[in-house]
N, C-alpha and C positions, 0 to 999 in steps of 0.2 A: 737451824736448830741442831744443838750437840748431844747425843743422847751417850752417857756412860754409863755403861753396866758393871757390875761389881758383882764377881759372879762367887760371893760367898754368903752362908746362912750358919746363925750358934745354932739354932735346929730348924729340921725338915717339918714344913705340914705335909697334909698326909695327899692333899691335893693337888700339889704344888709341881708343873713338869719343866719349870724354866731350868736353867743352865745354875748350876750352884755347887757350891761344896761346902759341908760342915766341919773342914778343919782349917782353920784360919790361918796354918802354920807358912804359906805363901803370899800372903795379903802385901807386901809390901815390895817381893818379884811382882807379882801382878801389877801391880798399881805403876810399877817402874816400867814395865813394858809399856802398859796404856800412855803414858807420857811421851815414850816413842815414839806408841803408833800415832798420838794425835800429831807430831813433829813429823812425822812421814806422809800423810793425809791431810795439810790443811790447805791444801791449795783442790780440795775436792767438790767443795761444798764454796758458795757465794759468802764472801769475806764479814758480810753483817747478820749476827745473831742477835735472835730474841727471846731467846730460851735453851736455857740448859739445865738438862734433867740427869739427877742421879738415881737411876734403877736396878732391880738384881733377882736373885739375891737380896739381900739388905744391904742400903749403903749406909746404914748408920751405927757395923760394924766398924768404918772408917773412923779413926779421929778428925779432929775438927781442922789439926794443920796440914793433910793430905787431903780433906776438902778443900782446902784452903788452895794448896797448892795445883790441883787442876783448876779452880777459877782462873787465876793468877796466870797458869800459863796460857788460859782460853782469852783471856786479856791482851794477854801480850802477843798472839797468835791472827785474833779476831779483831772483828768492830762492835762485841759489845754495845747493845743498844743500851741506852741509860736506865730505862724500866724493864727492863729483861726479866723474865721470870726465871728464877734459879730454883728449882724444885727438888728437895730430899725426899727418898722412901724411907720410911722409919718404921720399928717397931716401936709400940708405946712402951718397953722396959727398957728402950735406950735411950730413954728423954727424960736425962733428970734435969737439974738445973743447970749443972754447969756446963753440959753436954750442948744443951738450949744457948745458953749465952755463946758459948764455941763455933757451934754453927751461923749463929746468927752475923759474931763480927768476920768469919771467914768471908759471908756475902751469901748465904741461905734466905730468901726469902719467901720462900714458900713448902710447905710440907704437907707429904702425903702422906699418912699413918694407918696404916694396917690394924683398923680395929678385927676386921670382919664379921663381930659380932658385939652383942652385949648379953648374951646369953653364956653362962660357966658351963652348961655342957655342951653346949657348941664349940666353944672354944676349943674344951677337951676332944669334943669328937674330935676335930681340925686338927689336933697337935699344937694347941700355939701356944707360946712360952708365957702370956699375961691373962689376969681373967680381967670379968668386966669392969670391973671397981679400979682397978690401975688403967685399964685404958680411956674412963673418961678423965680422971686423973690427969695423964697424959696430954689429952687436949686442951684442958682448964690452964695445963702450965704451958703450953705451948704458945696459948695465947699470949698469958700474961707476960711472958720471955719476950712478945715487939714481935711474935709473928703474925699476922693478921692472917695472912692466906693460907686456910689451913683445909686441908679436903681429906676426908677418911673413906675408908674401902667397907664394903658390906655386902657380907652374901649374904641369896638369897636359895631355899632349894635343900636346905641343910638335915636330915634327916631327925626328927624327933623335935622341929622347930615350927610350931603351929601355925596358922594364919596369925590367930591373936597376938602371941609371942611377937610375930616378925611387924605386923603394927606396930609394936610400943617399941620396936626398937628402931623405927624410921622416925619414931617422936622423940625418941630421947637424942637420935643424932641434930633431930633440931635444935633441938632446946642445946647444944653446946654451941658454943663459937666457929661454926664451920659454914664456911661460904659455897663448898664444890664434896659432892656426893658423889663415887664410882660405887656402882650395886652390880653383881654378876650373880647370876645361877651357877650354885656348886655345879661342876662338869667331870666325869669320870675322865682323865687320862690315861691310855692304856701302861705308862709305864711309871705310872705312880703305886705308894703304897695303897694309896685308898682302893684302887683296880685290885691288886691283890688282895686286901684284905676284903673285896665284895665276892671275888671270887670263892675264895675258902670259907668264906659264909660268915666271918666275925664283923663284919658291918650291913648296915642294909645299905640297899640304892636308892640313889636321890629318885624323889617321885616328882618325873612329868609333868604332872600334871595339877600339884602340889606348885612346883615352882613356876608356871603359866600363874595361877590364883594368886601367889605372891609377888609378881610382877605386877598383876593389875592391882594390885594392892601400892607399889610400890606409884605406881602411874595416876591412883586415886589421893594416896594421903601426903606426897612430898607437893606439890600444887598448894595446898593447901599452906603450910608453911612455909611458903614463897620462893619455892625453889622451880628452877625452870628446867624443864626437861627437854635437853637439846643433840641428847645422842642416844640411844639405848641402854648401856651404859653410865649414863653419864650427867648430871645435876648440877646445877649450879644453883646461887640466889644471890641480887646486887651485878648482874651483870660478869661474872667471874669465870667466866668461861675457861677452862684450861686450854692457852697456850699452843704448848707441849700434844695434847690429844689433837686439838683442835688442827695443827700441822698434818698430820698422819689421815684427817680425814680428806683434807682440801689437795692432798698430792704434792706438797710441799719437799724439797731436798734437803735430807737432814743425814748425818754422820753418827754413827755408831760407832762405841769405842769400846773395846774390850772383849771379852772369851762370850759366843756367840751372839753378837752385837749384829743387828740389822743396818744397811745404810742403802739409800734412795738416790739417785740424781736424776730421776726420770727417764732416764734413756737404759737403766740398770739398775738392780739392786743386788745388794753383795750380802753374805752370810760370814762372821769371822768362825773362825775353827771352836767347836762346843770342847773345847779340853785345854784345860788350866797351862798343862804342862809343855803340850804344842803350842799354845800361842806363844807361852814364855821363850820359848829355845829359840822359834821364829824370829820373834821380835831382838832376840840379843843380836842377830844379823840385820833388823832392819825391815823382816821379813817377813809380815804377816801373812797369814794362811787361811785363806779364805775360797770360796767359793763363787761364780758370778752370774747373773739370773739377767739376759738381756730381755729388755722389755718390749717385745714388738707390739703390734696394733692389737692384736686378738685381745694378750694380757693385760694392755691399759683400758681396753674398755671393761672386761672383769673386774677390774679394781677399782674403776669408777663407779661404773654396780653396787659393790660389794662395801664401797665406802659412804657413797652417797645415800644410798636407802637407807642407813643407820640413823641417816642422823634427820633434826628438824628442817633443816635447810635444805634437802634433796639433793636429786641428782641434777646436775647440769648438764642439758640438753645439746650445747652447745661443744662440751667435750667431747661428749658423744658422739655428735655427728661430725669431731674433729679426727675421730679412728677410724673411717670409710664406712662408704656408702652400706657394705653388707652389714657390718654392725649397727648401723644407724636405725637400716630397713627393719632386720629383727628384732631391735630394740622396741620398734612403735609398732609391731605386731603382737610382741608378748603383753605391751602397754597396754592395748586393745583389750587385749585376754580379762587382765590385772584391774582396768581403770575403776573402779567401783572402789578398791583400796585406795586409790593416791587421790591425791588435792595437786590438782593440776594448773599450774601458772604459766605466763610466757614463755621462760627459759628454763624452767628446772619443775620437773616432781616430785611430791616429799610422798614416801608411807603415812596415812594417815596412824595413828599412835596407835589406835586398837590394834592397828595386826604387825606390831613391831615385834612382837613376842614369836611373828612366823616370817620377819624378815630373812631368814638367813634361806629360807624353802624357796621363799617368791624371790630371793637374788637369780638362785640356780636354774630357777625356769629362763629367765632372761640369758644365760650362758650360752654360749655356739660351741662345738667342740671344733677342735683345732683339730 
């Protein structure tokens, strides 16, 4: 799996604490560095992809022939599986028609669109640049452009956005052409605007307890329209599991490409440098600027924790007791504690769904400190 970041945005939401910039005025230094680094790095990762993901930022700042031109060189580079999922993030104002046909003959065959809402003051709360009338818009034509695999973003947790509200707006993602549903609870980060602006008092804070009620809201009515709920996170219907997520949960090694780009090989993971301007200078030598995170035993059973209970398929028992005996031991004495949550099978445990809304508490019990 090839994941490139594109670390720019035309505007900031107010949520938002990924790596980005809103002047677009180096889009095409960047994008020439990334070409290096993946020419510097391709012997990092196992030579057969099945997925490459355009993330950010927004990558559908990009025109369609520097999409174009990362496939093309991950072609010439990789072994490209034949059904490979190529996935764009987009905002719905940058999907008109021709935009749609561009991406599609570059080799896009799947997209992720940044509704986040269908509510107009939600949006505005958020800062986001479309309201809700263009963004189903957006998906109607995205279809119709020969995309079939289309999955949209939706929070949940949004301050002055009701239960009812947040109901009919999990019905109307149904009723569009969309196979793969991501829903998160807004989340304060501390170095965002929305932090500040909760601080000085001009916004409220998202309510706890509010976005617990629209989770299981979220848990009760997406079922219903056929959608399978296989990560927390995360929905699908027709069997359309994403890929790309779906890698990240199972511990798979994937390559990160671009200004603070995560990449995995299992014995390591690497952080690139979070600044436009040092990775550029970097990368004119060859040189990219990174960080490197060795994974010993403690931290791959955290992360098989922390991966595993998210999702429907569990944790695998068997990795676990592949990171030694102490981790193993502790693991089936917090199990003990827990068991009344999980649905317990031969080789793996899942959270049962009611208390995924507290998975990330009942991860940390199971942690050992190092």
């Amino acid at each position: 799996m090839i994941y490139l970041h594109i670390p720019f945005c035309r505007q900031a939401c107010v949520y938002c604490d990924f790596h980005f910039n809103t002047s677009l005025r180096y889009v095409t230094e960047v994008t020439d560095a990334m070409h290096r680094e993946i020419e510097l790095r391709k012997t990092e990762i196992p030579k057969k992809i099945n997925s490459i993901y355009f993330g950010g930022g927004t990558p559908s700042v990009l025109n369609p022939k520097k999409i174009k031109e990362f496939i093309d060189q991950i072609e010439a580079l990789f072994e490209l599986h034949p059904n490979a999922e190529i996935t764009l993030e987009a905002n719905p104002d940058d999907l008109n028609d021709d935009y749609l046909k561009g991406i599609k003959e570059a080799g896009i065959n799947r997209l992720s669109i940044g509704i986040q809402s269908f509510s107009d003051s939600a949006l505005r709360f958020m800062n986001r640049s479309h309201d809700a009338k263009s963004g189903i818009e957006a998906v109607e034509r995205a279809f119709k452009s020969g995309i079939e695999q289309i999955s949209i973003d939706l929070i949940y947790g949004v301050p002055g956005t009701d239960n009812a509200s947040w109901k009919q707006q999990i019905k109307m993602a149904a009723s569009l052409p969309v196979n793969h549903l991501s829903s998160y609870s807004l989340t304060v980060e501390s170095q965002t605007p929305l932090a500040k602006n909760i601080k000085l008092g001009k916004s409220p804070s998202p309510d706890e307890t509010q976005a617990a009620e629209q989770f299981a809201i979220l848990q009760q009515v997406a079922p219903k329209f056929g959608f399978e709920h296989y990560e927390i996170s995360n929905l699908c219907r027709d069997g359309a599991r994403a890929i790309h997520n779906s890698s990240y949960w199972s511990g798979q090694a994937y390559l990160g490409i671009g200004p603070s780009a995560h990449s995995f090989t299992g014995k390591e993971r690497r952080m690139n440098v979070a600044n436009n301007m040092q990775y550029m200078k970097g990368l004119l030598n060859y040189d990219c600027p990174h960080e490197i995170e060795l994974i010993d035993s403690t931290t791959r059973y955290h992360e098989l924790v922390l991966t595993g209970i998210r999702t429907s398929k569990g944790i695998d028992l068997k990795s676990i007791e592949q990171t030694g005996l102490q981790h193993s031991s502790h693991f089936y004495k917090i199990l003990e504690k827990h068991k009344p949550k999980f649905n317990l099978k031969e080789d793996k445990v899942s959270l049962k769904s009611e208390f995924w809304i507290y998975a990330e508490k009942i991860a940390l019990d199971f942690f050992i400190e190092k």
